[in-house]
Backbone as a ProteinNet text record, in pm:
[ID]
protein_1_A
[PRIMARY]
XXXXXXXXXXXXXXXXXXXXXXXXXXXXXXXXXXXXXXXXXXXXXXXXXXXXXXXX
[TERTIARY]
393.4	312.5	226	223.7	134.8	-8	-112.2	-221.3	-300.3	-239.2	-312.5	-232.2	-317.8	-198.6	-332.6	-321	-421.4	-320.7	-402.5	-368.3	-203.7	-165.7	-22.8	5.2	-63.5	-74	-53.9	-151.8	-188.9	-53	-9.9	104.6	258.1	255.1	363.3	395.1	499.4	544.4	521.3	610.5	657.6	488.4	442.3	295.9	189.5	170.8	63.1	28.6	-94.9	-136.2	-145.5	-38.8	-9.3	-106.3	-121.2	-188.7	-132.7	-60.8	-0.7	25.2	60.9	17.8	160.2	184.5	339.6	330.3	408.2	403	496	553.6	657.8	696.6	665.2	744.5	664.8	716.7	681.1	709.1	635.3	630	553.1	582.3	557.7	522.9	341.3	332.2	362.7	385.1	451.7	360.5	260.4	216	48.2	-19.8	-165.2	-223.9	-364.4	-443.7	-469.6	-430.9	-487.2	-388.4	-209.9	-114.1	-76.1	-69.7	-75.3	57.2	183.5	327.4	333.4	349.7	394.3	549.1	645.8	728.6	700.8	632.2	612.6	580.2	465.2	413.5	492	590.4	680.7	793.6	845.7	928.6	875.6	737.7	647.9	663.5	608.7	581.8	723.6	870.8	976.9	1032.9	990.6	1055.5	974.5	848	737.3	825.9	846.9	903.3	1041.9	1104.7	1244.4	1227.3	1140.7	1138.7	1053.2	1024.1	951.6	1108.4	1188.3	1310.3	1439	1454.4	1508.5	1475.7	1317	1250.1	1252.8	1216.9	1152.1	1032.7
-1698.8	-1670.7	-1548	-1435.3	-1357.6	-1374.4	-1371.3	-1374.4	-1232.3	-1113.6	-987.8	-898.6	-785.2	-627.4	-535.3	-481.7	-364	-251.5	-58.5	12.7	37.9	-37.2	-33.4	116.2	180.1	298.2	397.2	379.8	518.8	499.4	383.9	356.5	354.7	283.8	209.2	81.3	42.7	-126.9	-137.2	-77.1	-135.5	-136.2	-20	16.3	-33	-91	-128.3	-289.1	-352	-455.5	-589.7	-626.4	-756.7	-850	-965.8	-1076.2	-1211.2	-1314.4	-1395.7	-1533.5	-1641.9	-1753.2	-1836.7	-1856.2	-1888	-2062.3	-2139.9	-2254.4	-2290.1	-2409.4	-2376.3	-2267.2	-2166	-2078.6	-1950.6	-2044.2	-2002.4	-1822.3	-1767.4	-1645.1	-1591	-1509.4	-1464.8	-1331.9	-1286	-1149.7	-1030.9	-910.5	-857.1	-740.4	-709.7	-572.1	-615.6	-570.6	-629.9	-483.2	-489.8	-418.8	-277.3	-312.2	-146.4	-96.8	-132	-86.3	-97.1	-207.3	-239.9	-333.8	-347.6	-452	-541.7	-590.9	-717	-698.8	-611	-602.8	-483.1	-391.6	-323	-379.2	-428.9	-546	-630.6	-714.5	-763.7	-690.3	-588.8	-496.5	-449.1	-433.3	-391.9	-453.7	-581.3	-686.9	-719.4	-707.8	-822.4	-675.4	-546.9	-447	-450.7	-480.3	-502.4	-637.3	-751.1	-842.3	-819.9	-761.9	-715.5	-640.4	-527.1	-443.2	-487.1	-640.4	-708.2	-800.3	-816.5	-910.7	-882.1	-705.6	-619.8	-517.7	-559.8	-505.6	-354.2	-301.8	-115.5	-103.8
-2978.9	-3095.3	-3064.6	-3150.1	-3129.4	-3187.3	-3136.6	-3176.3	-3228.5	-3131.7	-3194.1	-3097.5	-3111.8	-3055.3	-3100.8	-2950.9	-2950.3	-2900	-2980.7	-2946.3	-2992	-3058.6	-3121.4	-3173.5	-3250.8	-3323.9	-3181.5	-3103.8	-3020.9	-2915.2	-2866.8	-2758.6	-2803.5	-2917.2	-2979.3	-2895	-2958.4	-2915.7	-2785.4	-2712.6	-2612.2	-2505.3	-2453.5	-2424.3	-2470.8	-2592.2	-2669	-2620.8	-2608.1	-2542.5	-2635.6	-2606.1	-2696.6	-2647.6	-2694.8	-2703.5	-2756.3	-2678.2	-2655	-2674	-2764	-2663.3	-2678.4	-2559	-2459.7	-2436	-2416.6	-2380.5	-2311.6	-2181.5	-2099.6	-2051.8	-1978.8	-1960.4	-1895	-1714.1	-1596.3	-1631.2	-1498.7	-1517.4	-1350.7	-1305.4	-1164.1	-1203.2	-1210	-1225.4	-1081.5	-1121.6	-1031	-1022	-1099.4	-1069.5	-1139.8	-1079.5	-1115.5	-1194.1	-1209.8	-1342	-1256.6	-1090.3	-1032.1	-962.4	-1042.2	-990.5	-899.9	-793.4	-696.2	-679.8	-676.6	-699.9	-589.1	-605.8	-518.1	-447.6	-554.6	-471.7	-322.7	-397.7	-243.8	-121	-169.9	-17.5	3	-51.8	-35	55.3	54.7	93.4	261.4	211.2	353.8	498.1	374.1	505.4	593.7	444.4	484.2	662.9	618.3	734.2	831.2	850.6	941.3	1025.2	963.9	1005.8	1111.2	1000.4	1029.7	1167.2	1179.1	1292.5	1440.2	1426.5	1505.8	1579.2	1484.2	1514.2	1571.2	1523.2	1622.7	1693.7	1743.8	1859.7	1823	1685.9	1707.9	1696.6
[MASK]
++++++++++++++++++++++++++++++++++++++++++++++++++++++++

């Protein structure tokens, strides 16, 4: 259900800041408000690991 939408005009759809409300339906955020991804640190850590396991 949408509740509202900001900035629609100045962004368009896809960019513009929807406002939500979802029920059932898990979700794993991936990138936080200061651009910061989870997959990178994810990636980081998994070669940090990796290069501990074949000793470089």
């Amino acid at each position: 259900e949408v509740i509202g939408v900001y900035k629609l005009a100045e962004f368009g759809v896809p960019e513009a800041m929807w406002v939500i409300r979802v029920e059932d339906f898990p979700v794993v955020v991936t990138m936080d408000s200061h651009g910061n991804s989870i997959h990178k640190n994810i990636e980081a850590e998994s070669q940090g690991k990796f290069a501990e396991i074949i000793g470089v």
